[in-house]
N, C-alpha and C positions, 0 to 999 in steps of 0.2 A: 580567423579562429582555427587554431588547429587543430586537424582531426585523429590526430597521434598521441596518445597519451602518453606520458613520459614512463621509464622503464618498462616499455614495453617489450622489452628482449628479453628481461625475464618470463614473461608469458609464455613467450617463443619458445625458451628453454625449456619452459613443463609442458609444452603441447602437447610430445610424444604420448605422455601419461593417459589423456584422453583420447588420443587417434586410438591409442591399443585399446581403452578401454571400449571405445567404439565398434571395435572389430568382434568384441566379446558379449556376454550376454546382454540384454536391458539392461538391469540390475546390477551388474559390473560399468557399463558405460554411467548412468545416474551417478553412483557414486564417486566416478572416478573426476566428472565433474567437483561432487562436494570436496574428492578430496583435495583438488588443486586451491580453489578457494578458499578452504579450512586451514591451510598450510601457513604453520607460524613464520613463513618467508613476508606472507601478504600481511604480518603485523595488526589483524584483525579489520584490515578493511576500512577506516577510519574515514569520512569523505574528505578527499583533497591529499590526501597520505599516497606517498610509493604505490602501497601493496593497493588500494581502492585503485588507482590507473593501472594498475596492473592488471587488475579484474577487469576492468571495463575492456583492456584489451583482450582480454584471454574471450572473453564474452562475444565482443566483436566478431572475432575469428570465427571460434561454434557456431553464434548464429549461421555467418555465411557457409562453415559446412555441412550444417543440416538442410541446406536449401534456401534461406531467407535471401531479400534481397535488402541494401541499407535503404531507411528511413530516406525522405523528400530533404533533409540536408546531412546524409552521412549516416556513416555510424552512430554517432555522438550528437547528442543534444548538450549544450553547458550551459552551466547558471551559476551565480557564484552568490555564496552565501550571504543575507544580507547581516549588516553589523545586528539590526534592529530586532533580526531571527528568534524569539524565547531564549531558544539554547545556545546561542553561539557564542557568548563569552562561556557559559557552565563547561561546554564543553570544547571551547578554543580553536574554533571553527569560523572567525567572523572571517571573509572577505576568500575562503578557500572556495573553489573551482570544483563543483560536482559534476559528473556526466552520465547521463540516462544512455543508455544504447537501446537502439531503435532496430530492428529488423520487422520488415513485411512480407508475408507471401500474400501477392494478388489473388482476387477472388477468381475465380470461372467464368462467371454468371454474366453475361453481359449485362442482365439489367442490374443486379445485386452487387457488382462487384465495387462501385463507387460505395457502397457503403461499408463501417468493419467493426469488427469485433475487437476490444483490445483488451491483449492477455498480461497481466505483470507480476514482478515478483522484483524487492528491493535484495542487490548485493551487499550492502553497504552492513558496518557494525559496528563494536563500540570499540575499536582500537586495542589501545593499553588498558580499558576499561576505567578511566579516570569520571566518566560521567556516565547514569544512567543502568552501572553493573551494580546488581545482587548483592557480591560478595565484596563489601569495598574495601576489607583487611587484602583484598590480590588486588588495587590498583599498580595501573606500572606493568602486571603480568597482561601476556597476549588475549585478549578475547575471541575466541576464531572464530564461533557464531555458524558451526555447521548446519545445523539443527534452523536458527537463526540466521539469515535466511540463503544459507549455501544451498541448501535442501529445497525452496521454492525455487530460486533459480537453477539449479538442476533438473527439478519437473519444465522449466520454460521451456529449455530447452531440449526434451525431453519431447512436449507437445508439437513443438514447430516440426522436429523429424520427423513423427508422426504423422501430421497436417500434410506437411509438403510432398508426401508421396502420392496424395491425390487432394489436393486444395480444395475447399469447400468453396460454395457460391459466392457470398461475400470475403474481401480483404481482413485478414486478420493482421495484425498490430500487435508485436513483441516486444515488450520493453522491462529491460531490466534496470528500477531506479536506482539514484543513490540519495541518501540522505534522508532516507523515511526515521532513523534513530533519533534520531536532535530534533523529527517534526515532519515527516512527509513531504521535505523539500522540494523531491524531486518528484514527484506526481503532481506537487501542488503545481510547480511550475510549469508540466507541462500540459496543463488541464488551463493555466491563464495564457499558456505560448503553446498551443497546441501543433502539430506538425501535419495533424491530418483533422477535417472538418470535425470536432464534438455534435455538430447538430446530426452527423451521418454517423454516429457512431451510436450503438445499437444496445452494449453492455460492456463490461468491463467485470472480467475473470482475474481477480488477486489470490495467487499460493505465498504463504506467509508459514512460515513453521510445518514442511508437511513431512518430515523425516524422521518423525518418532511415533507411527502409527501401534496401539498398543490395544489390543482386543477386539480389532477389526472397527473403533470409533474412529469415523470421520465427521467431524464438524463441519457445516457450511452455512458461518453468517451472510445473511442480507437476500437470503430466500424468502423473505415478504417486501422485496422492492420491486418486483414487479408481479403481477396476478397470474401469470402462467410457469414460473419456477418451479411451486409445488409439487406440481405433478408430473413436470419436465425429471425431475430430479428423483423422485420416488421410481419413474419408467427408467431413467437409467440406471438406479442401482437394485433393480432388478435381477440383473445379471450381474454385478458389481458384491455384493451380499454386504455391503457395508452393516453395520450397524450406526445408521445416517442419521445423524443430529441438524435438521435443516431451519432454521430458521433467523429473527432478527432483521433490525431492520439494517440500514447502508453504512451508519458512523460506528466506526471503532480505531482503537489505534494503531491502521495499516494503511495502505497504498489507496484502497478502494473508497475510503470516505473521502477522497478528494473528487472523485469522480462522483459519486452520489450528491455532495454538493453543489455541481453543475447538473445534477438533476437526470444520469443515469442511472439503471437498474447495474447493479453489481453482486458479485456473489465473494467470497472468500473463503478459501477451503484450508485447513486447519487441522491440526492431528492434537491438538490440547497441550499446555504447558508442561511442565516436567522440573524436576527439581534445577538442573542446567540449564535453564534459562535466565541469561544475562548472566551468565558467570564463565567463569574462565574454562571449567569442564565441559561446554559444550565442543565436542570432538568428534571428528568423522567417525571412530571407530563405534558410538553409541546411533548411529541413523541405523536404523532399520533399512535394510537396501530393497527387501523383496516388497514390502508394505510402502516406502518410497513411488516402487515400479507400480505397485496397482493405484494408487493415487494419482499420477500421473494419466494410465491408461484411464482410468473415469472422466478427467478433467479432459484429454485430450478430445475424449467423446464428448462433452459436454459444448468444449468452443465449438464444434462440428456442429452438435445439432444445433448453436444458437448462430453459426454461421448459413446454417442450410433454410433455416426457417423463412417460409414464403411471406410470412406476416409481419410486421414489428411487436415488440414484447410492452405490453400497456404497466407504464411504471407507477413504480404507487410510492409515496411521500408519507412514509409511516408514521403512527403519531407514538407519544412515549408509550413503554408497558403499561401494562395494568399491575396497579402493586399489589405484593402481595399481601393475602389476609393477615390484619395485624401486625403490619410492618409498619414501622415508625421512621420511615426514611431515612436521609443523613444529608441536612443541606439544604440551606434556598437554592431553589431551580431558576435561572432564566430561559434557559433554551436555546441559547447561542452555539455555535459552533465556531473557535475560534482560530482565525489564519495565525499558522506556526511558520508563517515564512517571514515577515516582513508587518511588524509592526510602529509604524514610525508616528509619533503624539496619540497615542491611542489604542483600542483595540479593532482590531479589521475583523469584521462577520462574511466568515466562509459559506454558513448556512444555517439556517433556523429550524426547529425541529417541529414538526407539525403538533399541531394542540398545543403549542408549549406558552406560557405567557408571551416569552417575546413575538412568537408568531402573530398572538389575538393583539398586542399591541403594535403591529403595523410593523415590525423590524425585518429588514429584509439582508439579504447578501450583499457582501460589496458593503453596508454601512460601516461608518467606525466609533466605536463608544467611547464615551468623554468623560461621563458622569454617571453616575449611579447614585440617586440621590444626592447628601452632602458630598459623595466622597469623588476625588478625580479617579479618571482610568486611563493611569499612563501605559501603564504595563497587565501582563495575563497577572502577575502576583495583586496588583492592586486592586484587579477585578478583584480577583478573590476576594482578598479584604474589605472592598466595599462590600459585598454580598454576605458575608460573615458577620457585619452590621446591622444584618437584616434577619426578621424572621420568616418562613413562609405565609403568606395573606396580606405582610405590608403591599401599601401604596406607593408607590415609589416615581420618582420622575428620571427618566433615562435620557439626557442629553448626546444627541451623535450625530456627526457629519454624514450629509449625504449630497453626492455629485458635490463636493467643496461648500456645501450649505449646510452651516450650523439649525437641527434641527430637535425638537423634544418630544416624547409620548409617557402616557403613564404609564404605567405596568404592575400590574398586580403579581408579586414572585407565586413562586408556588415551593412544592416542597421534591425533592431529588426522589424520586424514586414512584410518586404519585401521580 
């Protein structure tokens, strides 16, 4: 496996941008990260594309000169897109080559240090924006996805400099994915091919859009998956003065519900959508650089104190909302979580959502659904449709493979939002 992504000498070529930026403020170096990555050379980043290996190298490099050391096989982690992927025909991705890069800084702690923290943020986008953009009268034009997720990977890196001037107790875990657009590929994958133990891993910190901070709101989903976050996070933005939106449970559509369905506590910090999301006008020149930089500093304090903690953090397995008064839902519920990497005669359960029917009817991770009442379940579209055949309260019998054993359970649906 090679550990050299191809055109990597254009990397090379835009390094300088970022050594200088480095020698200049915070806030100058942050962006000057976004800006290389934003740059319509990298063609929006697209997994298995030029400009995406290009990134992975540019990534590569930073890490190691902020201090990281590479991952237990390299820089690079690969995986290559499976045909069976949701989106891999949609968006013409089947069988391309994604690569996670991996940097570590070792803990201190003799005892702690075998365990770690892992912090992520996906590089990857929507290319030409042919699949998955806003505005699809601009397919064909660049997506450059500063905002998305130039911006969390710039906080990565951003935290590891930070960290590594005096390394917390326990090993931290840098990894920047690719392939979260078409389905959290590359988390998913490296959460089933892990490169450092998951049972020693303690939480997992995802920055997802954090470059357009706008009245001092900062978002952080999945602050009720574990029971000591709350108050972890209110103590540090303390001195932070955010105006802190903490809550929700682990699944949503970023890096970190991969990890919550291997049944870690995760957090995901988040500055809120904007009208340039997923369109071709997300550009370096609209990130906020100084609101970038304090995001970053909160987050860099946050892996620290979940690195330095003497205790482990007791995770909790959320169950759905409470809905709200007078809402009338939208949808029979099963409660599945379903794997966006590799669906092959069926659908593959990533994870279950607590209280949810699937749960109380015995459906667990790892199963793959077949049936859904009358109807088959080849694919996530025919889930759909078989569930669209149903109302909230039907009986229903759910045929699914488990360990290569065709098996059944009833299931009472429920209603989306209840």
């Amino acid at each position: 496996m090679s550990q050299t992504p191809r055109f990597l000498t254009l990397a090379a070529l835009l390094l300088p941008t970022a050594g200088l930026a480095a020698q200049a403020s915070d806030s100058t170096a942050l962006l000057g990260d976004v800006r290389y990555l934003a740059d319509d050379r990298l063609g929006g980043r697209l997994i298995g594309s030029p400009g995406a290996d290009s990134a992975a190298g540019y990534l590569a490099i930073r890490f190691r000169d902020v201090g990281l050391r590479p991952g237990p096989a390299g820089w690079f982690q690969e995986f290559t897109v499976s045909p069976h992927a949701p989106m891999a025909a949609t968006a013409g991705i089947s069988g391309a080559t994604g690569r996670n890069v991996i940097g570590m800084l070792p803990g201190r702690d003799p005892d702690l240090r075998n365990q770690t923290v892992i912090v992520g943020a996906h590089y990857d986008h929507l290319g030409p924006g042919r699949f998955g953009a806003m505005d699809p009268d601009s397919a064909g034009a660049i997506h450059n996805g500063a905002d998305d997720n130039a911006s969390g990977v710039s906080a990565l890196i951003g935290i590891a400099r930070r960290l590594a001037a005096l390394p917390p107790a326990r090993t931290v875990v840098f990894i920047a994915f690719s392939g979260e657009e078409p389905g959290l590929l590359g988390s998913d994958f490296f959460v089933k091919h892990p490169l450092v133990p998951l049972n020693a891993t303690i939480a997992m910190v995802n920055l997802d859009m954090v470059g357009r901070l706008r009245n001092d709101r900062l978002i952080v989903y999945g602050a009720a998956t574990a029971a000591e976050f709350p108050a972890l996070l209110d103590s540090l933005n303390q001195d932070a003065h955010f105006d802190l939106k903490a809550s929700g449970d682990g699944w949503g559509p970023s890096d970190h519900s991969s990890f919550y369905g291997a049944g870690k506590p995760v957090l995901h910090a988040f500055t809120d959508l904007h009208d340039d999301y997923h369109r071709s006008t997300d550009d370096w020149q609209k990130i906020n650089a100084g609101g970038l930089e304090r995001v970053t500093e909160f987050t860099a304090r946050l892996v620290r104190a979940l690195a330095d903690r003497r205790t482990p953090l007791t995770f909790v397995n959320v169950p759905p909302p409470t809905p709200v008064a007078g809402g009338d839902g939208y949808g029979t519920y099963l409660g599945t979580i379903p794997d966006m990497a590799d669906n092959p005669g069926g659908v593959r359960i990533n994870g279950v959502r607590a209280g949810s029917p699937a749960e109380r009817a015995g459906l667990q991770a790892q199963d793959i659904l077949l049936r859904i009442g009358d109807a088959e379940v080849a694919d996530l579209q025919s889930m759909t449709n078989a569930l669209r055949q149903h109302r909230p309260g039907d009986v229903v019998e759910v045929r699914f493979l488990r360990n290569g054993a065709e098996q059944s359970a009833t299931v009472t649906l429920g209603e989306r939002g209840r």
